[in-house]
PATORVO-591873 format. One record per atom (N, C-alpha, C): x, y, z; residue number from 1; atom name. Coordinates in Angstrom, 2 decimals. Layout:
% PATORVO-591873
<site><u>X</u><v>Y</v><w>Z</w><n>NUM</n><atom>CA</atom></site>
...
This chain:
% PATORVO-591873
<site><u>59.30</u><v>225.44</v><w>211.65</w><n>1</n><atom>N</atom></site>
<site><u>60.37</u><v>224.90</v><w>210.84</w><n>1</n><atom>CA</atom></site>
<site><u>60.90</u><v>223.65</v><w>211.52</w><n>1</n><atom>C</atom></site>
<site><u>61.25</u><v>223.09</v><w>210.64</w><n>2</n><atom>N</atom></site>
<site><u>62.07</u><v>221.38</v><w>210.85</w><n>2</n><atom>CA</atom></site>
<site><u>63.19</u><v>221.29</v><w>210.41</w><n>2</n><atom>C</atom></site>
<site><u>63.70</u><v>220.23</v><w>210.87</w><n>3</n><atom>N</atom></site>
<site><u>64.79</u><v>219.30</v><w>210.06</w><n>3</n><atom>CA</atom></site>
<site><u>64.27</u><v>218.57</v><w>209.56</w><n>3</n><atom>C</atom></site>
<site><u>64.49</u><v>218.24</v><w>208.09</w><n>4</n><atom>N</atom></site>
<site><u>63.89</u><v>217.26</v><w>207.10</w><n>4</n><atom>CA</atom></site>
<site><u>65.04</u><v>216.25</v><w>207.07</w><n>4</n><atom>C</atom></site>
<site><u>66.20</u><v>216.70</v><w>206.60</w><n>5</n><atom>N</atom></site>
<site><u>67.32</u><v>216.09</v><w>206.15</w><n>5</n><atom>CA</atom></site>
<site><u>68.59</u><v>216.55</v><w>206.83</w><n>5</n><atom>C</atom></site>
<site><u>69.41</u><v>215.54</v><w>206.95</w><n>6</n><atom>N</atom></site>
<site><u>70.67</u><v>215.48</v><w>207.63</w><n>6</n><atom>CA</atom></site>
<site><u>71.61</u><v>214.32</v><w>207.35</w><n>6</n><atom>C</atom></site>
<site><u>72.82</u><v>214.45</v><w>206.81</w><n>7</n><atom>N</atom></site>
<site><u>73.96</u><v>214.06</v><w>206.01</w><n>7</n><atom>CA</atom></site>
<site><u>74.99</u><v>213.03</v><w>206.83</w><n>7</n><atom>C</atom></site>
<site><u>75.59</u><v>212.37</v><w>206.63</w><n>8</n><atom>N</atom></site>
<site><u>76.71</u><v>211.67</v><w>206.92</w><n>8</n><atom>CA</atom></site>
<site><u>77.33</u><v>211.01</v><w>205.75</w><n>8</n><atom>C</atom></site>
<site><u>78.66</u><v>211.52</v><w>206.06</w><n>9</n><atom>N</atom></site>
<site><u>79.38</u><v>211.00</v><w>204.66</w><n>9</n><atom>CA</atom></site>
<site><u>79.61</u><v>209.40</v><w>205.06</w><n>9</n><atom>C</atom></site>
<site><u>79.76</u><v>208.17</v><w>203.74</w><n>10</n><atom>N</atom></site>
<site><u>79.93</u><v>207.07</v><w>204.08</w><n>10</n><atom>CA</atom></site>
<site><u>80.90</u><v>207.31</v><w>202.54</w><n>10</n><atom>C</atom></site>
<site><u>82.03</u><v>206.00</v><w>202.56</w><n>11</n><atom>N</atom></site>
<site><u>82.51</u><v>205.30</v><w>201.73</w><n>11</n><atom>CA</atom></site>
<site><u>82.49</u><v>204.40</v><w>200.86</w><n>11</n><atom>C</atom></site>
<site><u>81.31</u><v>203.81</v><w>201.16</w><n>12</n><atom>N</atom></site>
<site><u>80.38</u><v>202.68</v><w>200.01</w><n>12</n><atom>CA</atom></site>
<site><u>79.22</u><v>202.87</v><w>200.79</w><n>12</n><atom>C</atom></site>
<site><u>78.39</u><v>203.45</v><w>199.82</w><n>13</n><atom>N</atom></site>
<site><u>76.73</u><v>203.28</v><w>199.92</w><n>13</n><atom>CA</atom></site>
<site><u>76.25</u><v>201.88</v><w>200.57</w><n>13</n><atom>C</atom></site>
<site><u>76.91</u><v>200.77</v><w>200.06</w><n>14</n><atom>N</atom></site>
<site><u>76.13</u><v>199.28</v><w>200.14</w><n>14</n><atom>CA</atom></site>
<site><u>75.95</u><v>199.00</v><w>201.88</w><n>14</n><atom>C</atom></site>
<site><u>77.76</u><v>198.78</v><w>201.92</w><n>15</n><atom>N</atom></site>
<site><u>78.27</u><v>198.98</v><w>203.50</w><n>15</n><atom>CA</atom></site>
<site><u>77.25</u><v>199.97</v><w>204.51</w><n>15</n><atom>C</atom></site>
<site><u>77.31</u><v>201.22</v><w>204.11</w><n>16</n><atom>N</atom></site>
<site><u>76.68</u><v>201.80</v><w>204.96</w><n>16</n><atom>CA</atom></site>
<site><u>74.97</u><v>200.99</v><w>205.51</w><n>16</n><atom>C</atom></site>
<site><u>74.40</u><v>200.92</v><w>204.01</w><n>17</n><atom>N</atom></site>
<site><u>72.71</u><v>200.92</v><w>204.28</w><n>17</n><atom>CA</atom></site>
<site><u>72.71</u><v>199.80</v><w>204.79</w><n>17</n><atom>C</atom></site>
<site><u>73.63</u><v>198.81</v><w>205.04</w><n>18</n><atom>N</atom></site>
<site><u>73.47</u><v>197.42</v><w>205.45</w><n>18</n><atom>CA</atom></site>
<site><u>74.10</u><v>197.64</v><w>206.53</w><n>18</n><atom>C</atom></site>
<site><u>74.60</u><v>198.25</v><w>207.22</w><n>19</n><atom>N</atom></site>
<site><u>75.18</u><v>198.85</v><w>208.74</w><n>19</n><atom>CA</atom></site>
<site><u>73.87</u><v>199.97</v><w>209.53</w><n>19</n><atom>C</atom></site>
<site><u>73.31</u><v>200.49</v><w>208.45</w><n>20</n><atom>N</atom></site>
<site><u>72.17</u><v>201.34</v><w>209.19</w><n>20</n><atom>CA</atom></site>
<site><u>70.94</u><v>200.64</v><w>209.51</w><n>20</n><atom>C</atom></site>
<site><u>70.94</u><v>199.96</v><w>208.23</w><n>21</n><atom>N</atom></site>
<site><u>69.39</u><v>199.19</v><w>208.78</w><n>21</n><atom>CA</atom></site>
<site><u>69.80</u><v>197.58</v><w>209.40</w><n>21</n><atom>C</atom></site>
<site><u>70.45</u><v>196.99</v><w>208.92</w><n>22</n><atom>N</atom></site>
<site><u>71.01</u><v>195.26</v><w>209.55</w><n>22</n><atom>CA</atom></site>
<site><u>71.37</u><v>195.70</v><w>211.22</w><n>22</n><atom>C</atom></site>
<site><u>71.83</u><v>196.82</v><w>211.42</w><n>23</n><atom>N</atom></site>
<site><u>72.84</u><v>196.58</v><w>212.86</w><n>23</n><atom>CA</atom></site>
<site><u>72.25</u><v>197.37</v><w>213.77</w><n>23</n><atom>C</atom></site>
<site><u>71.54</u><v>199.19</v><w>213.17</w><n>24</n><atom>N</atom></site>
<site><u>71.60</u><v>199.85</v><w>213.90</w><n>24</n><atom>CA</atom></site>
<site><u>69.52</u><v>199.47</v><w>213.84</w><n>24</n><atom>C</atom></site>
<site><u>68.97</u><v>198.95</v><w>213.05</w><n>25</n><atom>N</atom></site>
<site><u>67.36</u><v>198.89</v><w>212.70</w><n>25</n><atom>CA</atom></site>
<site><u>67.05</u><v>200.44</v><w>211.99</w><n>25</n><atom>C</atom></site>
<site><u>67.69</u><v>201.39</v><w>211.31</w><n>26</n><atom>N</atom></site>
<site><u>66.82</u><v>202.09</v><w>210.87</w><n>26</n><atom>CA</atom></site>
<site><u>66.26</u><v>201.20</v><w>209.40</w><n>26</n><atom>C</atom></site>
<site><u>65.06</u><v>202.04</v><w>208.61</w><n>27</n><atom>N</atom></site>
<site><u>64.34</u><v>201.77</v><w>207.59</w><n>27</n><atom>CA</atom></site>
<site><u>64.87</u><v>202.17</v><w>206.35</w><n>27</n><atom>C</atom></site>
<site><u>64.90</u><v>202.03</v><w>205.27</w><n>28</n><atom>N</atom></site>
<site><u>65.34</u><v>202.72</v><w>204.04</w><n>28</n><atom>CA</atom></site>
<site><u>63.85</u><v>203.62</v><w>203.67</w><n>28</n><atom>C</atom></site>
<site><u>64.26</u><v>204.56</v><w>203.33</w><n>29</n><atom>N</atom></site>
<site><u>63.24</u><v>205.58</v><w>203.02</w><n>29</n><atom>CA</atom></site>
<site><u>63.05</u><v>205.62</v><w>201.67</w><n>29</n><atom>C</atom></site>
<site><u>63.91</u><v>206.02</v><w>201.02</w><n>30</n><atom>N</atom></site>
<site><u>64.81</u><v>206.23</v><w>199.81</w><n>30</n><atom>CA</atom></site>
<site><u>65.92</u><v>205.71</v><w>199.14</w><n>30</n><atom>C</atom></site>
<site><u>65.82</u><v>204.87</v><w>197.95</w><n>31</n><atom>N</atom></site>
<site><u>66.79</u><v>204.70</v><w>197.25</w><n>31</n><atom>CA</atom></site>
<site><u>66.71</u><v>204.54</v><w>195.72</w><n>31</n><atom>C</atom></site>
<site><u>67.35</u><v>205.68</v><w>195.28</w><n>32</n><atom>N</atom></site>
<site><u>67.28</u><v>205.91</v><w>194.02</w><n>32</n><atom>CA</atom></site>
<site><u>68.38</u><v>206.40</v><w>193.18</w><n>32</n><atom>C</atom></site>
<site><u>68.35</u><v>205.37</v><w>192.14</w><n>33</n><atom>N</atom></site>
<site><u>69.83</u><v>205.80</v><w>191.32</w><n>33</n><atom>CA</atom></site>
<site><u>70.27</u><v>207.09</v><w>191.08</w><n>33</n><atom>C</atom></site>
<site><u>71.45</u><v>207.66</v><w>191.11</w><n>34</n><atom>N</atom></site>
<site><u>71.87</u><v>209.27</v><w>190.94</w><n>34</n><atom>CA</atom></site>
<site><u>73.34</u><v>208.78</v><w>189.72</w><n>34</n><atom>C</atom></site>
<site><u>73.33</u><v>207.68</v><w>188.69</w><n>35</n><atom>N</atom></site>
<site><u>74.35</u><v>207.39</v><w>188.22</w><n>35</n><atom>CA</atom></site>
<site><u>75.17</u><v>207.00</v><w>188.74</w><n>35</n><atom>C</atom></site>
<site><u>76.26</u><v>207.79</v><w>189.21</w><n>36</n><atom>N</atom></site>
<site><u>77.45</u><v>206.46</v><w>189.81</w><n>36</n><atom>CA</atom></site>
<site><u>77.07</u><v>205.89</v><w>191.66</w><n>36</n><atom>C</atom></site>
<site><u>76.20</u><v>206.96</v><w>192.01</w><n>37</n><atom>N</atom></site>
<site><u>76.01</u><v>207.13</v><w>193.40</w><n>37</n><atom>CA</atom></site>
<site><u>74.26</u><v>206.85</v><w>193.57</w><n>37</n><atom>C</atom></site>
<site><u>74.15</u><v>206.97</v><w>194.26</w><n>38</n><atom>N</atom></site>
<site><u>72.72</u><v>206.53</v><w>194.46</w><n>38</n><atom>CA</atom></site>
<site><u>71.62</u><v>207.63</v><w>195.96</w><n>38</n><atom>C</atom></site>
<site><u>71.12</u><v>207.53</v><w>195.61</w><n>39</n><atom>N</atom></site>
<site><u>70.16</u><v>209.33</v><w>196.67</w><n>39</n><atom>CA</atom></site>
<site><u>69.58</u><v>207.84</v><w>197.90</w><n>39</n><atom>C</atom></site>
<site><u>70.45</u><v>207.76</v><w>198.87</w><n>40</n><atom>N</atom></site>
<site><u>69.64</u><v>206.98</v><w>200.24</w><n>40</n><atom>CA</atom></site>
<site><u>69.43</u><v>208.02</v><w>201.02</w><n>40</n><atom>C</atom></site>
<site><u>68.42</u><v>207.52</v><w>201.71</w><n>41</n><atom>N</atom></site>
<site><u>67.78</u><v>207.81</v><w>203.15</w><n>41</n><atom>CA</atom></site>
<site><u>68.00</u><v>206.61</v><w>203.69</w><n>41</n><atom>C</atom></site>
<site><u>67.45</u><v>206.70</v><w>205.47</w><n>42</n><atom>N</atom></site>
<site><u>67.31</u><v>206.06</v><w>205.93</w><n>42</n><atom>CA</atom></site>
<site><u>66.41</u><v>206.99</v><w>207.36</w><n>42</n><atom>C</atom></site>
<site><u>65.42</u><v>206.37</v><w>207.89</w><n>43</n><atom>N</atom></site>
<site><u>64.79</u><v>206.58</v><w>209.08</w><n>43</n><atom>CA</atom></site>
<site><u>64.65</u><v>205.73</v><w>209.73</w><n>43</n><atom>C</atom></site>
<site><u>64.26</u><v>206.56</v><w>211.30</w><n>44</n><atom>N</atom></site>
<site><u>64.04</u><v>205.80</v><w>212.37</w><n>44</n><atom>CA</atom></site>
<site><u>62.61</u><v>204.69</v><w>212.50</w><n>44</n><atom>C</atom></site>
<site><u>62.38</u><v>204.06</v><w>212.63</w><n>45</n><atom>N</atom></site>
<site><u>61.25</u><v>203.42</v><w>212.44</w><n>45</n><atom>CA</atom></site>
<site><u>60.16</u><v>203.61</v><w>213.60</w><n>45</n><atom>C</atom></site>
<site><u>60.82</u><v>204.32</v><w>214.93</w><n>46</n><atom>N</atom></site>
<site><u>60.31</u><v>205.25</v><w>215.67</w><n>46</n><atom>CA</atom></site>
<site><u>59.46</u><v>206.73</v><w>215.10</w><n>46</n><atom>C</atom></site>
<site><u>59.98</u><v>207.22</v><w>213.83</w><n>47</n><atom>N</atom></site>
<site><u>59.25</u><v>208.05</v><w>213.41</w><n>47</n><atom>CA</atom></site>
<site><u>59.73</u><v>207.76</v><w>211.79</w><n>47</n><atom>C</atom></site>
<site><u>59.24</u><v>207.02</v><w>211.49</w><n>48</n><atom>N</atom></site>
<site><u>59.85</u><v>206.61</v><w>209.70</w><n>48</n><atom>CA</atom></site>
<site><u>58.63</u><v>208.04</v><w>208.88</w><n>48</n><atom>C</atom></site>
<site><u>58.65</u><v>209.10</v><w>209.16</w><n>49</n><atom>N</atom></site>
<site><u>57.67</u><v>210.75</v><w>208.39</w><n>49</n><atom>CA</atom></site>
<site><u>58.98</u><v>211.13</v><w>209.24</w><n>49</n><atom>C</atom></site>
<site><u>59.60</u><v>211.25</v><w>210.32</w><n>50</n><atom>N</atom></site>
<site><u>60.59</u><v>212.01</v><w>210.60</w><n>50</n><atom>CA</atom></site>
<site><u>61.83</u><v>212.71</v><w>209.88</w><n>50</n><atom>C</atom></site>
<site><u>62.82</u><v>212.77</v><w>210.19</w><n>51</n><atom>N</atom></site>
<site><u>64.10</u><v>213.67</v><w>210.12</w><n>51</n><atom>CA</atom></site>
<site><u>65.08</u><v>212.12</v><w>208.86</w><n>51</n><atom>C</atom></site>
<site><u>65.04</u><v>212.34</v><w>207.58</w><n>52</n><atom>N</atom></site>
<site><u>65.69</u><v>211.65</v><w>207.47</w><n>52</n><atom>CA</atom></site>
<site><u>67.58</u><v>211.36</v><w>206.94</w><n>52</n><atom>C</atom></site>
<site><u>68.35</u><v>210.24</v><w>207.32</w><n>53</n><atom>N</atom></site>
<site><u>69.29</u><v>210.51</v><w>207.61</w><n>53</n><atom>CA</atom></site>
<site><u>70.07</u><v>210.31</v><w>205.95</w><n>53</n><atom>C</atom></site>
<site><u>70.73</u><v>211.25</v><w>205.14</w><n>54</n><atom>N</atom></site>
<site><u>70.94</u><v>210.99</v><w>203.88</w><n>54</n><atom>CA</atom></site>
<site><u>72.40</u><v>210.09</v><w>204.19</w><n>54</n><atom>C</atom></site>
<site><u>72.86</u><v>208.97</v><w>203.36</w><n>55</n><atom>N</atom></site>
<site><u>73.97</u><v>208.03</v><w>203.27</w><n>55</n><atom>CA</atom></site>
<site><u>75.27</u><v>208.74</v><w>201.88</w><n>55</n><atom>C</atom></site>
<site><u>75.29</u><v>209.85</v><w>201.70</w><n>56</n><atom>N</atom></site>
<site><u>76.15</u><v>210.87</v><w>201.27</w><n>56</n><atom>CA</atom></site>
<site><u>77.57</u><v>210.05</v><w>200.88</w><n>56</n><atom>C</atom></site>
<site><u>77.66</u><v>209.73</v><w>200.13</w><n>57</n><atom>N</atom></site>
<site><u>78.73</u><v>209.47</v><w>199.27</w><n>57</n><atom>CA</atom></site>
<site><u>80.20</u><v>210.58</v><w>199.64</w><n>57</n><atom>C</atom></site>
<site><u>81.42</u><v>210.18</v><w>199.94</w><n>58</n><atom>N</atom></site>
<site><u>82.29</u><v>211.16</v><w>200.11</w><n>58</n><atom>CA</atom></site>
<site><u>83.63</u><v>211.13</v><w>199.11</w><n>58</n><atom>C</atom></site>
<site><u>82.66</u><v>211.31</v><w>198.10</w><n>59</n><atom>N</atom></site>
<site><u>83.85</u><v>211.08</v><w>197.01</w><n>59</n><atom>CA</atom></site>
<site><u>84.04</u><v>212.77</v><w>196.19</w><n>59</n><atom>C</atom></site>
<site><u>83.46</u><v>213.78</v><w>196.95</w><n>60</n><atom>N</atom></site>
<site><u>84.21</u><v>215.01</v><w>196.73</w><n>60</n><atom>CA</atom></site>
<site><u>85.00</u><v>214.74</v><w>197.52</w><n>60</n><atom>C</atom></site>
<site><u>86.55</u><v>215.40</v><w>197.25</w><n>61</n><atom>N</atom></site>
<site><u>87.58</u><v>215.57</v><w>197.83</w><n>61</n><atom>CA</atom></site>
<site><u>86.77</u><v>216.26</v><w>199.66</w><n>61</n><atom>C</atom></site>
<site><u>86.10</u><v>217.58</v><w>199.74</w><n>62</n><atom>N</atom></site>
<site><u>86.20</u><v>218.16</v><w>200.98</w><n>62</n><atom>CA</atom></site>
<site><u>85.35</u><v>217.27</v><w>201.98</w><n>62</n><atom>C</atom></site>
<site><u>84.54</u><v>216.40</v><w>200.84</w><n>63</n><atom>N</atom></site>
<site><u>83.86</u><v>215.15</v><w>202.02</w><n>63</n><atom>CA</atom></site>
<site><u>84.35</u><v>214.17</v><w>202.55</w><n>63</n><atom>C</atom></site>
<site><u>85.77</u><v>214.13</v><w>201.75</w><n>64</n><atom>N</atom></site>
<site><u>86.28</u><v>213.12</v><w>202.72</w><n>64</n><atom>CA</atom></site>
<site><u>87.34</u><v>213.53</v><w>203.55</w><n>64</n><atom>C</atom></site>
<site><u>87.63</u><v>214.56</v><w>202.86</w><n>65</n><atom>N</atom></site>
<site><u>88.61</u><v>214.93</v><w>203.77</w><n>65</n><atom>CA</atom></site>
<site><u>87.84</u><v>215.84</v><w>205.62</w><n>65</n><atom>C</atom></site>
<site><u>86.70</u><v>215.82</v><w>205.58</w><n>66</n><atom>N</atom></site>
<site><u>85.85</u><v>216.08</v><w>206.32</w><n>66</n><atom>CA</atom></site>
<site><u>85.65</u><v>215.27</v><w>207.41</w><n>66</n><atom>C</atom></site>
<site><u>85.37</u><v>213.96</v><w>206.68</w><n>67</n><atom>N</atom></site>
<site><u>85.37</u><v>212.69</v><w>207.19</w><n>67</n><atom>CA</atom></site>
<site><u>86.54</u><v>211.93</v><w>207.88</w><n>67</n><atom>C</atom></site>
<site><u>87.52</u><v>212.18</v><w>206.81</w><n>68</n><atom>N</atom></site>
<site><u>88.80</u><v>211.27</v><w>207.49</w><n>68</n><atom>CA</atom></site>
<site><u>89.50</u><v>212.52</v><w>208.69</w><n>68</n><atom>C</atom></site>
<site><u>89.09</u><v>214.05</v><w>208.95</w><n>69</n><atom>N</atom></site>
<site><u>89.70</u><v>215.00</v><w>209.86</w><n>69</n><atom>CA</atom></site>
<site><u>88.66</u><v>214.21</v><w>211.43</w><n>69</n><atom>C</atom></site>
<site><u>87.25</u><v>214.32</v><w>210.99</w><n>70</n><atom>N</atom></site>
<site><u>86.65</u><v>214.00</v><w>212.03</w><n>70</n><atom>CA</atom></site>
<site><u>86.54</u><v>212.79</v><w>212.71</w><n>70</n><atom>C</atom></site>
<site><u>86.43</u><v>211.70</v><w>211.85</w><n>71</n><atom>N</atom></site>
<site><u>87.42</u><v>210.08</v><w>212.57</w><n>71</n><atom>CA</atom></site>
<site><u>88.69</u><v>209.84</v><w>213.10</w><n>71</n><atom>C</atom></site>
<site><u>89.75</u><v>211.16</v><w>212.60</w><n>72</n><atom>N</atom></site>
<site><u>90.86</u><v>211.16</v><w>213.42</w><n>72</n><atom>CA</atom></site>
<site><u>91.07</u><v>211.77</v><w>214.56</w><n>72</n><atom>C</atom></site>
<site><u>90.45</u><v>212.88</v><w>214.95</w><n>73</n><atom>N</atom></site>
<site><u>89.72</u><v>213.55</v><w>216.04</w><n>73</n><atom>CA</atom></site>
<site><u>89.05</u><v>212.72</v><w>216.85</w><n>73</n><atom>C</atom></site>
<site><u>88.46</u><v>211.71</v><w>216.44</w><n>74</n><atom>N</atom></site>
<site><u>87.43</u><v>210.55</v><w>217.35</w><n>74</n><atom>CA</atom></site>
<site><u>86.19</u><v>211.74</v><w>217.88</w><n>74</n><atom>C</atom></site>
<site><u>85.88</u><v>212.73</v><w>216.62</w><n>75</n><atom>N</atom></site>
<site><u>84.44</u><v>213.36</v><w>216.57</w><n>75</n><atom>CA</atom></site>
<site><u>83.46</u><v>213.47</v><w>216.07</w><n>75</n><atom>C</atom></site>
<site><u>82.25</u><v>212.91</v><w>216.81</w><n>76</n><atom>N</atom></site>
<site><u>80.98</u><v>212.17</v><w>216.25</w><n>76</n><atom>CA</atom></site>
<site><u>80.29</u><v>213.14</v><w>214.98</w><n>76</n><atom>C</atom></site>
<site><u>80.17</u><v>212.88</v><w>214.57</w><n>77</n><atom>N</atom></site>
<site><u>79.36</u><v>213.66</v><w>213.55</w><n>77</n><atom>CA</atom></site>
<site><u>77.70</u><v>213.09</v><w>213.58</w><n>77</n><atom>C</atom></site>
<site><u>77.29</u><v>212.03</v><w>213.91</w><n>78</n><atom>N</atom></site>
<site><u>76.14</u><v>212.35</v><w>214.58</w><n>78</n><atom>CA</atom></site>
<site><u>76.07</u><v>211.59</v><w>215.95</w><n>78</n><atom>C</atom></site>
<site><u>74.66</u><v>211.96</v><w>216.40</w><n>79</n><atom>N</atom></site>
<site><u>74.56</u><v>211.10</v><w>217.56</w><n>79</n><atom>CA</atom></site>
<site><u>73.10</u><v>210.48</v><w>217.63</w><n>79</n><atom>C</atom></site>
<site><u>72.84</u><v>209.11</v><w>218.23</w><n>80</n><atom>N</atom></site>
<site><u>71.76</u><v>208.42</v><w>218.08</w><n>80</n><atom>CA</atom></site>
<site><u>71.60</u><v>208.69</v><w>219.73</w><n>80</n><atom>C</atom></site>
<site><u>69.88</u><v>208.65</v><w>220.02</w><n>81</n><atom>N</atom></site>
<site><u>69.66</u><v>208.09</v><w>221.26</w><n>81</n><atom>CA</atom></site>
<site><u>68.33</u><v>206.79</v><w>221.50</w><n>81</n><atom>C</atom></site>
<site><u>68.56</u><v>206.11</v><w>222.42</w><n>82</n><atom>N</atom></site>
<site><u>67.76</u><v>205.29</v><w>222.57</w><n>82</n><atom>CA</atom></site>
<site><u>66.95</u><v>205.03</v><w>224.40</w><n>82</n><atom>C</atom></site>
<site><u>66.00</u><v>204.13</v><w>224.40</w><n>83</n><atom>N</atom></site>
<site><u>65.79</u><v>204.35</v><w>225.89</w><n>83</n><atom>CA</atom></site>
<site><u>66.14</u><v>203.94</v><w>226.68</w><n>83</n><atom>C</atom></site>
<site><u>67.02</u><v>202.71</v><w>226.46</w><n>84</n><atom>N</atom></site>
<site><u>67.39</u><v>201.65</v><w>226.91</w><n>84</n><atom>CA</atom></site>
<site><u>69.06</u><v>201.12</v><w>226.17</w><n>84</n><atom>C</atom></site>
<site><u>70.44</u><v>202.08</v><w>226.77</w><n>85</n><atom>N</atom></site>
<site><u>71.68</u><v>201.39</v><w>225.99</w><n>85</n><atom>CA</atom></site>
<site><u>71.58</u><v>200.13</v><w>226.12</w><n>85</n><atom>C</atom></site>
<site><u>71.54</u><v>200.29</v><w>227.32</w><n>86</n><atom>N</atom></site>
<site><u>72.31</u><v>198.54</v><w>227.58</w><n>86</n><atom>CA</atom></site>
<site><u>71.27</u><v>197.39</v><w>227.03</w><n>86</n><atom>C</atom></site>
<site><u>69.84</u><v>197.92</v><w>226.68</w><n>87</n><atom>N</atom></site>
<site><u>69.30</u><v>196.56</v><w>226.03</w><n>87</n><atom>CA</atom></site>
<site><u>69.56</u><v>196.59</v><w>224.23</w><n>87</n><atom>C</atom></site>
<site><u>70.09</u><v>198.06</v><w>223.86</w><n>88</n><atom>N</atom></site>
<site><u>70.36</u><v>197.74</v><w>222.40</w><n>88</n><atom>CA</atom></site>
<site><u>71.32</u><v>197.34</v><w>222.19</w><n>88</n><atom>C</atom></site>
Protein backbone atom coordinates (compact mmCIF):
# COMPACT_ATOMS: atom_id res chain seq x y z
CA UNK A 1 0.00 0.00 0.00
CA UNK A 2 0.79 3.74 -0.83
CA UNK A 3 -0.01 7.15 -0.58
CA UNK A 4 -1.48 8.25 -3.80
CA UNK A 5 -2.99 11.49 -2.65
CA UNK A 6 -2.60 14.09 -0.03
CA UNK A 7 -4.54 17.45 0.53
CA UNK A 8 -3.76 21.00 1.49
CA UNK A 9 -6.34 23.44 1.75
CA UNK A 10 -5.52 26.76 -0.37
CA UNK A 11 -7.72 29.95 -0.83
CA UNK A 12 -7.51 30.57 -4.56
CA UNK A 13 -6.60 27.67 -6.69
CA UNK A 14 -4.69 30.21 -9.20
CA UNK A 15 -2.39 31.64 -6.28
CA UNK A 16 -1.67 28.39 -5.03
CA UNK A 17 -0.61 26.41 -8.48
CA UNK A 18 1.48 29.43 -9.34
CA UNK A 19 3.21 29.31 -5.77
CA UNK A 20 3.65 25.41 -6.14
CA UNK A 21 5.03 25.16 -9.40
CA UNK A 22 6.66 29.09 -10.13
CA UNK A 23 8.41 29.13 -6.52
CA UNK A 24 8.47 25.81 -5.00
CA UNK A 25 9.21 23.75 -8.94
CA UNK A 26 6.58 21.15 -8.43
CA UNK A 27 4.70 19.95 -11.89
CA UNK A 28 0.94 20.16 -12.48
CA UNK A 29 -0.33 16.70 -12.78
CA UNK A 30 -3.87 17.50 -12.99
CA UNK A 31 -6.16 20.13 -13.81
CA UNK A 32 -9.57 19.79 -14.43
CA UNK A 33 -12.70 21.77 -14.16
CA UNK A 34 -15.03 20.60 -11.06
CA UNK A 35 -17.48 23.84 -11.82
CA UNK A 36 -16.78 26.50 -9.50
CA UNK A 37 -13.46 24.80 -8.28
CA UNK A 38 -11.23 22.95 -10.26
CA UNK A 39 -9.54 19.02 -9.29
CA UNK A 40 -5.39 20.16 -9.15
CA UNK A 41 -2.57 18.11 -8.47
CA UNK A 42 0.65 18.88 -8.36
CA UNK A 43 4.00 16.60 -8.16
CA UNK A 44 7.38 16.44 -7.45
CA UNK A 45 9.28 16.32 -10.60
CA UNK A 46 11.68 14.12 -8.58
CA UNK A 47 9.01 11.50 -8.84
CA UNK A 48 6.16 13.22 -11.11
CA UNK A 49 4.17 8.79 -10.90
CA UNK A 50 4.63 9.67 -7.16
CA UNK A 51 2.42 10.83 -4.15
CA UNK A 52 0.37 13.57 -5.55
CA UNK A 53 -0.26 16.82 -3.73
CA UNK A 54 -4.20 17.83 -4.24
CA UNK A 55 -4.61 22.09 -4.19
CA UNK A 56 -8.14 21.60 -2.16
CA UNK A 57 -10.19 24.50 -2.23
CA UNK A 58 -11.29 25.59 1.49
CA UNK A 59 -14.46 26.90 0.92
CA UNK A 60 -16.31 24.27 3.21
CA UNK A 61 -16.68 26.05 6.30
CA UNK A 62 -14.50 22.99 8.41
CA UNK A 63 -11.68 23.57 5.70
CA UNK A 64 -11.11 26.65 6.53
CA UNK A 65 -11.66 26.81 9.60
CA UNK A 66 -8.99 23.93 9.70
CA UNK A 67 -6.78 26.05 7.93
CA UNK A 68 -7.12 29.38 9.55
CA UNK A 69 -6.79 27.08 13.42
CA UNK A 70 -3.52 25.62 11.92
CA UNK A 71 -1.82 28.99 10.52
CA UNK A 72 -2.64 30.45 13.82
CA UNK A 73 -0.91 27.75 15.71
CA UNK A 74 2.12 28.33 13.18
CA UNK A 75 1.37 24.30 12.38
CA UNK A 76 2.69 22.87 9.26
CA UNK A 77 0.33 20.87 7.66
CA UNK A 78 2.78 19.60 5.32
CA UNK A 79 6.36 19.25 5.07
CA UNK A 80 8.75 19.32 1.98
CA UNK A 81 12.32 17.93 2.00
CA UNK A 82 15.15 18.64 -0.17
CA UNK A 83 19.03 17.77 -0.33
CA UNK A 84 20.41 20.77 -0.27
CA UNK A 85 18.29 23.91 1.97
CA UNK A 86 20.54 26.32 1.59
CA UNK A 87 20.95 25.87 -2.28
CA UNK A 88 17.02 25.95 -2.74
Amino acid sequence: MKIALTSVMVDDQDRALAFYTGRLGFLTKQDIPMGQYRWITVVSPEAPDGVELVLEPNAHPAGRAFQEAMFADGLPVATFAVADVHGE
